[in-house]
N, C-alpha and C positions, 0 to 999 in steps of 0.2 A: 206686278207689284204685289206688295203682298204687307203685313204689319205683325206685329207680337198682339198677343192675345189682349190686350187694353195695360192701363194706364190707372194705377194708382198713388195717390200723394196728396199731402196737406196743401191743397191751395199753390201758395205763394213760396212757402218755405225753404228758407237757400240754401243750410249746408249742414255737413260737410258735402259739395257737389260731387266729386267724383267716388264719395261712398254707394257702395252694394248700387248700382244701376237697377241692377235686374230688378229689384223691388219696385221700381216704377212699374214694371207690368206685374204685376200681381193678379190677383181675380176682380182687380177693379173694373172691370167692364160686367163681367159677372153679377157684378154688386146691382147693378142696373135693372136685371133681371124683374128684381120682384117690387122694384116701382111703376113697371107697364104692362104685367104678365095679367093681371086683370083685367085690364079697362075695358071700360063698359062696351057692349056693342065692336069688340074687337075679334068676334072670334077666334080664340083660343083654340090652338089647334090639342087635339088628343095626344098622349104618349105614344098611343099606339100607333096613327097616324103618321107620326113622327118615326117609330123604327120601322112601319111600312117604306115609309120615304126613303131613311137610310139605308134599307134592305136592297129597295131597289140601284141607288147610286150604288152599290157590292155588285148587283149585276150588272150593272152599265160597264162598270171598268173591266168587270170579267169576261165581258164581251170586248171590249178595246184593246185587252194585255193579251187576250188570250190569241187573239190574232193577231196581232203585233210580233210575238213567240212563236205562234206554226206559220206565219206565211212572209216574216222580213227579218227576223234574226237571223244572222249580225247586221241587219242593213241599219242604218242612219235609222229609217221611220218607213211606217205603212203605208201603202199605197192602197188604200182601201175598196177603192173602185174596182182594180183590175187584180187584187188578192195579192198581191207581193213586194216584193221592200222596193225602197227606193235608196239608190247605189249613184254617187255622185260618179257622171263621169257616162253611165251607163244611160240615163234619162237625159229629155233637151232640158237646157239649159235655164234656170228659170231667174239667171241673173244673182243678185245681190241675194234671194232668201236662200239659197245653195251654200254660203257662205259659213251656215249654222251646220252643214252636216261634213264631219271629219273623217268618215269611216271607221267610229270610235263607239259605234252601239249606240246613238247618242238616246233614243228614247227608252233604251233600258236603264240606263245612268241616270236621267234627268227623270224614270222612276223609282227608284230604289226607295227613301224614304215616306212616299207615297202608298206602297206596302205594307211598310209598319204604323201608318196613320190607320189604315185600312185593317189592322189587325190581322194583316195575310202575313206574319210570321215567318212559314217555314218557307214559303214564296220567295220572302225576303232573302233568307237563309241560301236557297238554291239561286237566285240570283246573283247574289253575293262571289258564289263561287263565280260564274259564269264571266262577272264583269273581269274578275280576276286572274283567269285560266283566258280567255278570248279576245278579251278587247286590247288594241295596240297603240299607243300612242305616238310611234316613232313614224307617223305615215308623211309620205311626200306630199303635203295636201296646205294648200293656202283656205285656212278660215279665219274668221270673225271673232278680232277679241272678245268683245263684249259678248258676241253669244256664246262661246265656249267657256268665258270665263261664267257666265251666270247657269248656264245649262251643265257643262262636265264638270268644270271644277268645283262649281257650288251642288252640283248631284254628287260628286264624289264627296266631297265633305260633308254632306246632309247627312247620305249613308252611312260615314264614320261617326257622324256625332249618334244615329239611334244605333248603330253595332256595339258602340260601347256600352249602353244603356243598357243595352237586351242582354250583355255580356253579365254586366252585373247585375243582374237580377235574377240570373243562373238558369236558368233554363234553356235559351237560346243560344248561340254564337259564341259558345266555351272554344271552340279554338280558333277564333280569330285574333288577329296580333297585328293588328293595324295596315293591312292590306291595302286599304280603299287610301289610307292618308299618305299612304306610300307613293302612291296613283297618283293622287291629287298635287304632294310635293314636285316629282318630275314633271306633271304638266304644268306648274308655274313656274318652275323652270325654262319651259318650252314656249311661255308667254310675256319671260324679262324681254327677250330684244327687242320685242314692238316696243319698248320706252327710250329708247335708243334716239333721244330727241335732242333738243338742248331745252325744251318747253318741259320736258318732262311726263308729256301727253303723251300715251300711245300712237304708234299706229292704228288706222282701222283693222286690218290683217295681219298677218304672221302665216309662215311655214311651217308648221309643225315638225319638221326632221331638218330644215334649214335657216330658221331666223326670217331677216328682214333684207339685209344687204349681202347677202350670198350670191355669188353669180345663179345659182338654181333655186334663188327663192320665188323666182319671177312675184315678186312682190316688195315695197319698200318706197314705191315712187308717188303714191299718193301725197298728198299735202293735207286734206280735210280730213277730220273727224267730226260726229256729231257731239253735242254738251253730253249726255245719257253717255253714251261707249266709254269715254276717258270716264267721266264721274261716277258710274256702276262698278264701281271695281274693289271698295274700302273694305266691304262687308267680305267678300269671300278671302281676299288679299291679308286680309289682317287676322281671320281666323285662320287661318293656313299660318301665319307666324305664331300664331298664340299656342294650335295645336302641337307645334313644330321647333318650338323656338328658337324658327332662323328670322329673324327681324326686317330681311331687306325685300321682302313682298308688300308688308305693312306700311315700308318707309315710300317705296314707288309707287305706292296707291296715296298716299298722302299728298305727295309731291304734286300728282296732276289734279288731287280736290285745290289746292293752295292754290295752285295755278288759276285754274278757272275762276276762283272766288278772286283774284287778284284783276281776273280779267273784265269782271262783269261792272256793267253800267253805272257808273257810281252816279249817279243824279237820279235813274228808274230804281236800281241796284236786282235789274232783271240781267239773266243771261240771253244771249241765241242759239239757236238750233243747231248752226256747224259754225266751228273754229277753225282757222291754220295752225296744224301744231307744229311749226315752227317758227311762227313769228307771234303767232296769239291771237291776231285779227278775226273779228269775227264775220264768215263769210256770209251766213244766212241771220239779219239783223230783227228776225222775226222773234217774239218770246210768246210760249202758255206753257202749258202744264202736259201737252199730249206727246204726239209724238218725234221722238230728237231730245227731250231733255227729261222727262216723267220721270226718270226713275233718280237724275241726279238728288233734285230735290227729296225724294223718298228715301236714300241714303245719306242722307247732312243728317236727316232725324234719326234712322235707323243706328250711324254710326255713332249718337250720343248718348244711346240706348245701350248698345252692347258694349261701348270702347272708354264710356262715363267722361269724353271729353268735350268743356265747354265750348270750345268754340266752332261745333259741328252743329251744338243747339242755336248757337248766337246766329252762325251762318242760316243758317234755316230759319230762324225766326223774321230773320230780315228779309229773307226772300220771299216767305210766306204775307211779311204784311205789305210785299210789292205787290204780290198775285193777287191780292184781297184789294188792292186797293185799284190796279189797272186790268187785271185778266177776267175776275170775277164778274159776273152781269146777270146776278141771281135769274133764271137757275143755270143760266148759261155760261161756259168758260169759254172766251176767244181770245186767240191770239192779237197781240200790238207790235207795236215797232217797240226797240230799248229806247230808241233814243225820241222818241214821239210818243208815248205810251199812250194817250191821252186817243191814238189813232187806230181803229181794229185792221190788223193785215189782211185778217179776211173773210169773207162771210162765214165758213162753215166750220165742225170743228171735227177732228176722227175720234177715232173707240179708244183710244188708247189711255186716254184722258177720264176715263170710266175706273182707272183707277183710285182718281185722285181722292173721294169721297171716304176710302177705304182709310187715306193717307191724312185727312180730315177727323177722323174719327182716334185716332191714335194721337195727334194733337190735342185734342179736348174739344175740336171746334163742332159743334155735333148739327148748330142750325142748316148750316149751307152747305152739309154733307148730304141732310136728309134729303133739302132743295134737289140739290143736282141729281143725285139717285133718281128722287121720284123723275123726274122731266126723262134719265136715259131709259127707265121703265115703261114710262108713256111709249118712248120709240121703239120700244122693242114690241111692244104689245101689236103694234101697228104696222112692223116686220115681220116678226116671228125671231129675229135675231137683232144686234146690234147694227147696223151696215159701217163697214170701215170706215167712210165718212159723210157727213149729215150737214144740212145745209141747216141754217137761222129759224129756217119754216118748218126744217124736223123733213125737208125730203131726201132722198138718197144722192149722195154726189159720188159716193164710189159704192159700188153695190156688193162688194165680197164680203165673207164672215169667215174667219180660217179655226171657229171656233175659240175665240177670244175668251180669258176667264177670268178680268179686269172684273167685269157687272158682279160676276157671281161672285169674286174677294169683298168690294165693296159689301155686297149682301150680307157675307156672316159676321163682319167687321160691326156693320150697323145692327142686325138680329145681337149680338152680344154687347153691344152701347147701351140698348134700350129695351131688351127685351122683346118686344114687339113683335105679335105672332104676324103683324103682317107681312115679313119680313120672309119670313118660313112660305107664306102663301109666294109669293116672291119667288124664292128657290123651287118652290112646287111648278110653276111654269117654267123654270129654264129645264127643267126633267122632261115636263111632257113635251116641250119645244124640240127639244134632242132626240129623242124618240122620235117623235111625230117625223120631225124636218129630216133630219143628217145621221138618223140608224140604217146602214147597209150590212149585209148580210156579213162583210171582213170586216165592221169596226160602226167610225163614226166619219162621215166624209164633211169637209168645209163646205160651205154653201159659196156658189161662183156667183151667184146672183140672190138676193134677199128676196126681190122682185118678184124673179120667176121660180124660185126654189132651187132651179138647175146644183147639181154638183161638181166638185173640184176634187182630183187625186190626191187628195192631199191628206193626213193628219196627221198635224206637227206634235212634236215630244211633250210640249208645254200645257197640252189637251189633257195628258195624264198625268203630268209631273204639278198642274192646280188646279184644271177644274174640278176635277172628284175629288181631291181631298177637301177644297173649303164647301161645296157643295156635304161631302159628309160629314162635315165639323158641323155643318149649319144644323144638320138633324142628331147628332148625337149627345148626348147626356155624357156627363162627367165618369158616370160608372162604366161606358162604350169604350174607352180609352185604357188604354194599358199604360200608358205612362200620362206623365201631365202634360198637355200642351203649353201651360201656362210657364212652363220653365225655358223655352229658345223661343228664335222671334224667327220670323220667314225673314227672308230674301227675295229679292225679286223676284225670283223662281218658285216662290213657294216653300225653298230649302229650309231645312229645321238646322240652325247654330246654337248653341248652350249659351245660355246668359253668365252661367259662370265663368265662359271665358274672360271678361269683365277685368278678372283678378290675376289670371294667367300671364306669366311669359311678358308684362310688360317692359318692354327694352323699348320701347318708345317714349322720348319726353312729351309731356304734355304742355308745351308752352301755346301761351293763345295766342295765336297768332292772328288773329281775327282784326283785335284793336290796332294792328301796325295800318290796315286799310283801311279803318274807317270809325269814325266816332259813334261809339251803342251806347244810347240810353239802359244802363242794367234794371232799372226800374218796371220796364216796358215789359218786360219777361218775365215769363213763370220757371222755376229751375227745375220743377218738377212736373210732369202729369197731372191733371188735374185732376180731383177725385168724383167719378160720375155720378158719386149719389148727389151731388148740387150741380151739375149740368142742367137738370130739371125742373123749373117751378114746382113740387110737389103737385103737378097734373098730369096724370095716367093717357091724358088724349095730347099732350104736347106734340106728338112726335107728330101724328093724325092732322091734331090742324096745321102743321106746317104743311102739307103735303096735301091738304083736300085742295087749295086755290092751284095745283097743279092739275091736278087729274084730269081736264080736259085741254091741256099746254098742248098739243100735237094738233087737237083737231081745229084751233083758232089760232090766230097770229102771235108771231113770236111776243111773247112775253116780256116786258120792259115796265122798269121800275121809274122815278124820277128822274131826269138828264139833269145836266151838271148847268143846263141853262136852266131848268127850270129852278133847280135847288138855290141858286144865286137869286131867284127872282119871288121865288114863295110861288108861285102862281099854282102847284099842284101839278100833277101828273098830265101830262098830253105826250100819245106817241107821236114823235117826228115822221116827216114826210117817208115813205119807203119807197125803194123805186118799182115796184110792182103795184102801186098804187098810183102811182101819177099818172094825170090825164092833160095833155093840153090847151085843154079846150075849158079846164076847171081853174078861175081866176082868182080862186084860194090859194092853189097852187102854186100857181105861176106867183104870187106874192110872196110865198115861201120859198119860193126860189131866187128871188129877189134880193130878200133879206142873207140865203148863202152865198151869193155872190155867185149864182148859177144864172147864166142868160142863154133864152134861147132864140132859134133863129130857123128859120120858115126855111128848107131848099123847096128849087122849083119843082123836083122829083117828087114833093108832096109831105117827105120827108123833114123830124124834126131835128135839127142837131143842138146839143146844148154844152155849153161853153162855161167853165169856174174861174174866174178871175179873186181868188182868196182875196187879195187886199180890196176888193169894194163889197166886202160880206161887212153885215151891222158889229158884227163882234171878232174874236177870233174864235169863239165856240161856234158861233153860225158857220164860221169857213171851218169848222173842223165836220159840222154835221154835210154841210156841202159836200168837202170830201167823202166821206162817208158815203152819202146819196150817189154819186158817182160809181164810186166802185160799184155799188150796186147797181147800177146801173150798167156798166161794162160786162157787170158777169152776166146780167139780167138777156141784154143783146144775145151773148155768149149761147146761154141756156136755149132762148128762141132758135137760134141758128140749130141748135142739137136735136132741137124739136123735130125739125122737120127729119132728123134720123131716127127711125125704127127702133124700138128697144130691142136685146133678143128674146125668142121664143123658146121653148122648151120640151124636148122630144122626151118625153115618160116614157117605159118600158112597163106593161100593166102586167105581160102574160106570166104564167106560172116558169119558173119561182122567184121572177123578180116582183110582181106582184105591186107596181108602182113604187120601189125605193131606187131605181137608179133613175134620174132625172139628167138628158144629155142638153149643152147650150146650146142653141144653134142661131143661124145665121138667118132673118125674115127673107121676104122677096118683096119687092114696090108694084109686085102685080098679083093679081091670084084673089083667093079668099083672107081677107083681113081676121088675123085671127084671135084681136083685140076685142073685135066685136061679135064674136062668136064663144061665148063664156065657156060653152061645153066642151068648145076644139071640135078637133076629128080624129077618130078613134077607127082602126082598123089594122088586120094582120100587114104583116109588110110581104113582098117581093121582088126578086131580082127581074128588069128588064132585058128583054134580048133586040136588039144588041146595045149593050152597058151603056157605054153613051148617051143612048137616048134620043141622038140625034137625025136617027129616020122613022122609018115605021114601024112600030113593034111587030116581034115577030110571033111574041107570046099572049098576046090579048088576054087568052085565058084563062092565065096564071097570075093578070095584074087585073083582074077584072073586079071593082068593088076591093079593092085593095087599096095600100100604100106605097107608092112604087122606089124604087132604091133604085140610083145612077148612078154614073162617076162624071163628075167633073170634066170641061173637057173637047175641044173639036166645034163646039157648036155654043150657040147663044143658051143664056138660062130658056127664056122663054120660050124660043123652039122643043126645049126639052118639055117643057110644062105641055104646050100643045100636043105633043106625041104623046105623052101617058093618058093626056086628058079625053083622048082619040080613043086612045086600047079600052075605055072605062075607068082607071084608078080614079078614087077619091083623094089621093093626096099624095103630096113627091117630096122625098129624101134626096139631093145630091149631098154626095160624098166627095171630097175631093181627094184627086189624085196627086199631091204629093203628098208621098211617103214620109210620115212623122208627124204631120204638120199636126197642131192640138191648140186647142183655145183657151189653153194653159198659158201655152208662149208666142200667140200669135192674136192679132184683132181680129175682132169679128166686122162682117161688110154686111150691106144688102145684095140682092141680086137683082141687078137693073134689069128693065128690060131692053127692047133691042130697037128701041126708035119708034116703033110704030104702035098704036092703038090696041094695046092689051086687057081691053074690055073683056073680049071674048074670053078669058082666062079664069076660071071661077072655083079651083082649086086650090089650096093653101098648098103652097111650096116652101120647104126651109134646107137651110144648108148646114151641111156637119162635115166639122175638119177629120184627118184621114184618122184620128186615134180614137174621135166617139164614133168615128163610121166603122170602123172594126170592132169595138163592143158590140153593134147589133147584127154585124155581120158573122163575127167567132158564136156569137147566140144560134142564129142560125144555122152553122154548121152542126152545131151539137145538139140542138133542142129545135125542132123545125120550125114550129108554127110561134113565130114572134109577135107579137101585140103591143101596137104602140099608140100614144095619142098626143094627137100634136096638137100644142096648146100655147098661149100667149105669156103662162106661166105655169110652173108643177100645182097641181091639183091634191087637195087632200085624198090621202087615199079612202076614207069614209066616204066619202062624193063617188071616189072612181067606181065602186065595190056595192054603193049601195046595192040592197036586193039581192047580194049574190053571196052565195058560202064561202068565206075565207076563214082562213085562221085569226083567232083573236087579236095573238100579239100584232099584227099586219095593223089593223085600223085603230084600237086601242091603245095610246100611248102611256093610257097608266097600268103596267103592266103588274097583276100579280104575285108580287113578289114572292110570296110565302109560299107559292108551289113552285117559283124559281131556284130555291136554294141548292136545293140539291141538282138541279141542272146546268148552272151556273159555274160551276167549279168543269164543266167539260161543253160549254155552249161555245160556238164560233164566233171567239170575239165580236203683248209684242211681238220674244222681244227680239224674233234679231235685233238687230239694232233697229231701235222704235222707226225709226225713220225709212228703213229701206224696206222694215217688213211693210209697213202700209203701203201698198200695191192699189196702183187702182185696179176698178173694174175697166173690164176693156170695151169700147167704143164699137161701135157701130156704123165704119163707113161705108159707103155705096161703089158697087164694081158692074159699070153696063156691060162687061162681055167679062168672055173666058179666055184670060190673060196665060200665057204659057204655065209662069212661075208664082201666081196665086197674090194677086193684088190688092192693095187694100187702102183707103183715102183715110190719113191720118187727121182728127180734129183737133186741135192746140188746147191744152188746158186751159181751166177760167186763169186760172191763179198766173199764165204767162199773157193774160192780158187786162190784169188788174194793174193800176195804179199803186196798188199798195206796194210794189216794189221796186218802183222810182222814189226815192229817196229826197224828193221835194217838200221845199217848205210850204205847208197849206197856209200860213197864214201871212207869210210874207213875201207873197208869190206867183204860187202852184197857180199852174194852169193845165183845165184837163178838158178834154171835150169828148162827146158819143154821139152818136146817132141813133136815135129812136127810132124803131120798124112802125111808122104810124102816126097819125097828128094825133089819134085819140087817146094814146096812151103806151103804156109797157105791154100790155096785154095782160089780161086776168087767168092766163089759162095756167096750168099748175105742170112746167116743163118735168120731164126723169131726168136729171143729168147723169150723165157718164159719159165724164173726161177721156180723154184719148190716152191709152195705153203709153204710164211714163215709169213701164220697169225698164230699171238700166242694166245695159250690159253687162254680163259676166267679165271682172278684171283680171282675173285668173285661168290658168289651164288647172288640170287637174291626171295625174299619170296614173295609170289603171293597177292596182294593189297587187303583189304576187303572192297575196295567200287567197289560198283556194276558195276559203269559206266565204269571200265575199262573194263571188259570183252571184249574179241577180237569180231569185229563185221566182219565176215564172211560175205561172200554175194555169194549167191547160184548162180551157173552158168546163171540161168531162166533169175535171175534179173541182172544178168551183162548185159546177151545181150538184154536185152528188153531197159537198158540205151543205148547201142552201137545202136542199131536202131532207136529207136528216135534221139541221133544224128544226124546219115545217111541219115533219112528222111528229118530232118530240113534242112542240106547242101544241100540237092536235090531240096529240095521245094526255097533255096535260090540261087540254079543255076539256074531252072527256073526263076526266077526274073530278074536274072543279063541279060539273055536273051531275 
């Protein structure tokens, strides 16, 4: 998600409504500035400070693009781990996020106007060409409307709106002639027959060289779509007619906004997450702000902003005082039922929803923007990243980061509401975070675990198409910029569209259609922006004291304001019973459960079960908090059961020249040295066993002697193998498994059981790595002999790993130098799929007592399929739920890690392998990886010398 630079206007004042829009954004956020740039005790960051900072976000991306460029163009995106592109078709399968790559360049696309934010110009210039001479759109390839349409289409129009810009300003792009919107035109072409409906709604996919219903589109037969996919589509739909002036993009993006708004909850007047677009029915009856609908809602506002039509504000305004009124839970945003709202679906909420503050700030509403920021802040701090999703208590429920740049939009969104240098401090940790954590030698890698730091192959287009641009808006000054930001508005991508389109090419009536559905108080609404200079009490700390009673939210229980029982009753604040608190032996409790018409019941097993009978609760709020306590309760069981699964561990790579930045996942063992309780891990060169297996007597003692010994999977029990190395002397064992491909990208991670019997004797840490991170250390070894690794319960900073020892600065220092980077930086080694399908869990941790032929793995059921919350019962005239507590004394106080069991869905598509040549996957042999990784190394050394 992304917003137009702020929001200037008189108050309240109504018309003329659909004159000059654009004027609503104005430098009114700007304005704000110099009401907080002072305050007392706020440290005020330096100018210079600041273009250190911005300096350094110029190296980051130079390091991201520029290997992006040598080691995966033309591929889709980089693969940064293993130095080369990623080719659908050519990698496994990684389901629905595969959906976003067409074989259409995509992260050069979905960079171009990131370029010219960036002031790289003639970059832009030589791009320009490239997307235009190389990329193909005619490919036999089923993708993802919504991500092609917010990632190509809206990079290819971003690109055209600054080409023209740059065009007339004379200097740059004198013979361009509209190339990119030429691009852009045929791919919406290429994206009409997903509408192909009688609803009006998209398809989720399309064939790009075959449509929908083609016997070779192998695509067309789904029935769902999420709220976000159909409703993202206004913004780039409607500039493509405006640019263009063919009207029937503008009119089919409308059709499925009308639709939705016609379809949602008139008594909540919230939407759900997936619809039938053929009948309308909504199938997932869940509503918030994250992921499945985030972006709809941010284009009803967005579109009333660029398109100046009322009833996109009216529709949004409405929706917005549902989400305030049921989603909201200062500082928390959780999900309800539409037609229960009054009911949380479920405890935890994902990152995606990290936009919304961004989207908050663009309305005028500046209080519970601050709220939420500061509270996703607290969690990041306590991560080091966002985790894709997070439970009520701020734990991790899905452990992945694919480098999300929702936190850091909100960030510049709010630094330009308020001023506020703390805001800047703010962006200064998402720098040295990215550094520290996810800088590898070809880019920047997603984080597979927040936990253990481990890495993932991965970085997606949307890493350079917003993080580095709001991250460098956040530090630069008005005079850094070449053009004004304050003249186009982002798109969910981050894409820059001209506010002038506003006035363009209208062949659209503007009839409001809004009032045919439902009665709006006009009074209720502002028509305009609000003007930020009176956002504020004229107090410089406003922003501060909203945000100090947060600052310790993570490390104390969730945070809760007045309940709707207490508000009825005046009685003041008391938090309600939670089910990680309850004891049954405490007869407060059990009163309290009394009153929700919770009863409980003694089995003879020791165990307690406890039973909700909604209609003998005191109230229908007490049977709503009942339910409540419940679900919690069922996830709470859920979490225990997980517990007794192993998190994974994490194989670092320290020796020269990975130097501690590739972090492999891997797999525990239920016997050996616990490696949770050994903070330091164990650290030593690795070894190949003879014979590989492991499974007799080593033949080589003295080659794994005080080493880490490397297996393969295979013939024989884990534990058998653990004893044989533990025999030759190793201090620690690697199995690798032996099927070919297998990666913990696309497959779950297990423990390694033992083999029945008393595995005391066992006193070495064992972990297991699928066959793709077993070949990183293996290709390492072929090329560079002596490998050094440390295996550890999580990635280790590398200042820890390094202490004492001579390395290169940029290695442990994440605030890196910029100002002798400059010149080495122009030659240094570099959602949203659809909201829903990109949030991936992390993957689980089941247990495998032997060595199954074909690599086995015990799947855990998600909380969320055995919550209540999605049984559609009435709590108050009714429901009945029942659990079973592990224990008379209580839930248990211990603080579980959850991670859900692996629920990426299947790839629904084939994909036919391209016959042009340039796509072929450009590999890059171990030799020439690290021959890049040392020029690096050398350059940083030869430029510490300098600094010196």
């Amino acid at each position: 998600m992304s917003g137009a630079a702020g929001c200037q206007g008189g108050g309240s004042e109504r018309g003329p409504r659909w004159r000059r829009p654009w004027k609503l954004l104005a430098l009114g956020l700007l304005s704000a500035s110099s009401v907080l740039a002072a305050a007392p005790g706020a440290g005020a960051m330096s100018k210079e400070e600041k273009r250190q900072l911005g300096n350094q976000v110029l190296e980051m991306f130079d390091h991201a693009y520029s290997n992006y460029m040598e080691h995966a163009y033309p591929a889709d995106e980089l693969m940064p781990l293993t130095c080369r592109g990623r080719v659908r078709g050519q990698e496994p399968s990684r389901g629905d996020v595969d959906d976003a790559l067409g074989k259409f360049s995509l992260t050069l696309i979905d960079t171009l106007d990131t370029l010219v934010v960036l002031n790289k110009t003639k970059e832009f210039e030589e791009a320009v060409k490239k997307v235009i001479k190389d990329v193909n759109l005619d490919n036999d390839i089923v993708v993802s409307v919504f991500e092609t349409n917010i990632r190509v289409l809206g990079g290819l129009l971003g690109g055209h709106s600054v080409a023209i810009m740059l065009k007339e300003k004379g200097e740059y792009m004198q013979w361009y002639n509209g190339e990119l919107l030429h691009m852009a035109k045929e791919l919406g072409y290429k994206l009409l027959p997903a509408f192909n409906t009688t609803s009006g709604l998209p398809y989720p996919r399309v064939n790009l060289k075959f449509g929908v219903r083609h016997p070779e589109a192998r695509t067309g037969t789904e029935t769902d779509t999420c709220t976000a996919c159909a409703g993202t589509l206004i913004l780039e739909f409607a500039a493509l007619s405006r640019f263009t002036g063919t009207s029937i993009f503008e009119e089919y993006a409308r059709k499925a906004l009308d639709f939705i708004w016609e379809k949602r909850q008139r008594s909540s007047n919230l939407v759900g997450v997936t619809i039938n677009i053929h009948t309308g029915d909504w199938v997932r009856k869940d509503s918030g702000v994250g992921a499945g609908i985030d972006s709809y809602y941010e284009y009803l506002l967005k579109a009333y902003v660029l398109l100046g039509d009322d009833s996109f504000l009216e529709r949004f305004n409405t929706h917005y005082d549902a989400i305030m009124r049921y989603i909201s839970q200062p500082p928390l945003l959780l999900d309800v039922h539409i037609h229960k709202p009054m009911l949380n679906a479920r405890t935890w909420m994902d990152s995606l929803l990290a936009f919304f503050p961004g989207l908050q700030v663009l309305k005028g509403d500046i209080r519970p923007a601050i709220e939420t920021h500061e509270m996703l802040y607290q969690v990041i701090k306590k991560h080091n990243f966002l985790p894709e999703a997070f439970t009520t208590d701020f734990r991790v429920h899905w452990a992945q980061h694919p480098l999300r740049p929702e936190f850091a939009e909100s960030t510049y969104f709010l630094y330009k509401a308020t001023g506020d240098p703390y805001y800047l401090e703010v962006g200064k940790t998402l720098i040295e975070n990215l550094n520290k954590y996810a800088r590898v030698p070809c880019g920047f890698a997603a984080m597979k675990d927040v936990r253990t730091g481990s890495h993932e192959d991965r970085m997606d287009s949307f890493f350079l198409a917003e993080m580095f641009k709001y991250l460098y808006l956040l530090f630069a000054d008005k005079e850094d910029m070449i053009f004004d930001i304050e003249d186009y508005i982002f798109t969910t991508e981050a894409h820059l569209l001209p506010l002038w389109l506003s006035t363009a090419n209208q062949t659209i009536s503007k009839k409001n259609t809004t009032t045919e559905y439902t009665e709006l108080d006009d009074s209720n609404f502002d028509w305009t922006c609000p003007n930020t200079q009176i956002l504020f009490p004229n107090d410089p700390m406003f922003a501060q004291s909203i945000r100090e009673p947060l600052k310790n939210v993570v490390d104390k229980s969730c945070p809760r304001g007045v309940s709707r029982v207490e508000e009825s009753l005046g009685s003041g604040p008391k938090p309600p019973l939670r089910a990680r608190d309850f004891m049954a032996s405490n007869p407060e409790h059990l009163e309290i459960l009394k009153k929700m018409g919770v009863s409980l019941i003694h089995l003879k097993d020791g165990r307690v079960q406890l039973v909700q009978h909604a209609v003998q609760a005191a109230s229908s709020l007490d049977a709503e908090d009942g339910l409540r306590f419940m679900q919690e309760m069922i996830e709470l069981s859920s979490q225990q059961q997980k517990e007794q699964q192993l998190p994974p561990r994490a194989v670092q790579i320290v020796s020269h020249p990975f130097f501690g930045r590739v972090v492999l996942t891997a797999g525990p063992a239920q016997f050996g040295m616990d490696l949770s309780k050994h903070k330091t891990g164990t650290r030593g060169f690795v070894a190949t066993i003879k014979p590989y297996n492991g499974c007799s007597e080593i033949t080589n003692p003295e080659a794994v002697k005080e080493k880490i010994a490397l297996m393969q999977r295979g013939q024989c029990m884990f534990a058998e193998k653990a004893r044989n190395i533990q025999k030759a002397g190793a201090i620690g064992g690697i199995v690798i498994d032996d099927n070919e491909g297998s990666s913990s990208d696309t497959a779950p991670l297990f423990q390694m059981a033992g083999d029945g019997k008393n595995t005391d004797d066992i006193t070495i840490p064992m972990l297991f790595l699928f066959n793709k991170e077993g070949n990183i250390i293996l290709d390492a070894i072929r090329e560079y002999e002596a490998v050094e690794v440390l295996l550890s319960d999580k990635a280790k900073d590398r200042a820890t790993i390094f202490k004492g020892k001579t390395i290169p600065n940029y290695i442990i220092d994440s605030n890196l130098e910029v100002e002798n980077m400059d010149q080495k930086s122009a030659e240094n080694d570099s959602h949203k799929q659809n909201s829903e399908e990109d949030t991936s869990a992390s993957q689980d941790v089941g247990a495998v007592s032997e060595e199954p032929e074909e690599g086995e793995s015990s799947d855990v059921p998600d909380p969320d399929s055995l919550s209540p919350a999605h049984a559609d019962s009435d709590s108050v005239s009714g429901s009945h739920q029942d659990s079973s507590v592990p224990g008379a004394d209580g839930a248990g106080a211990a603080e579980p890690a959850c991670a859900p069991g692996d629920s990426r869905p299947q790839e629904h598509t084939g994909t036919q392998p391209s016959s042009k040549g340039s796509w072929d996957n450009k590999a890059q042999p171990m030799e020439s990886i690290l021959a890049d990784w040392n020029e690096d190394i050398e350059a940083f050394e030869m430029m510490e010398k300098d600094e010196l």
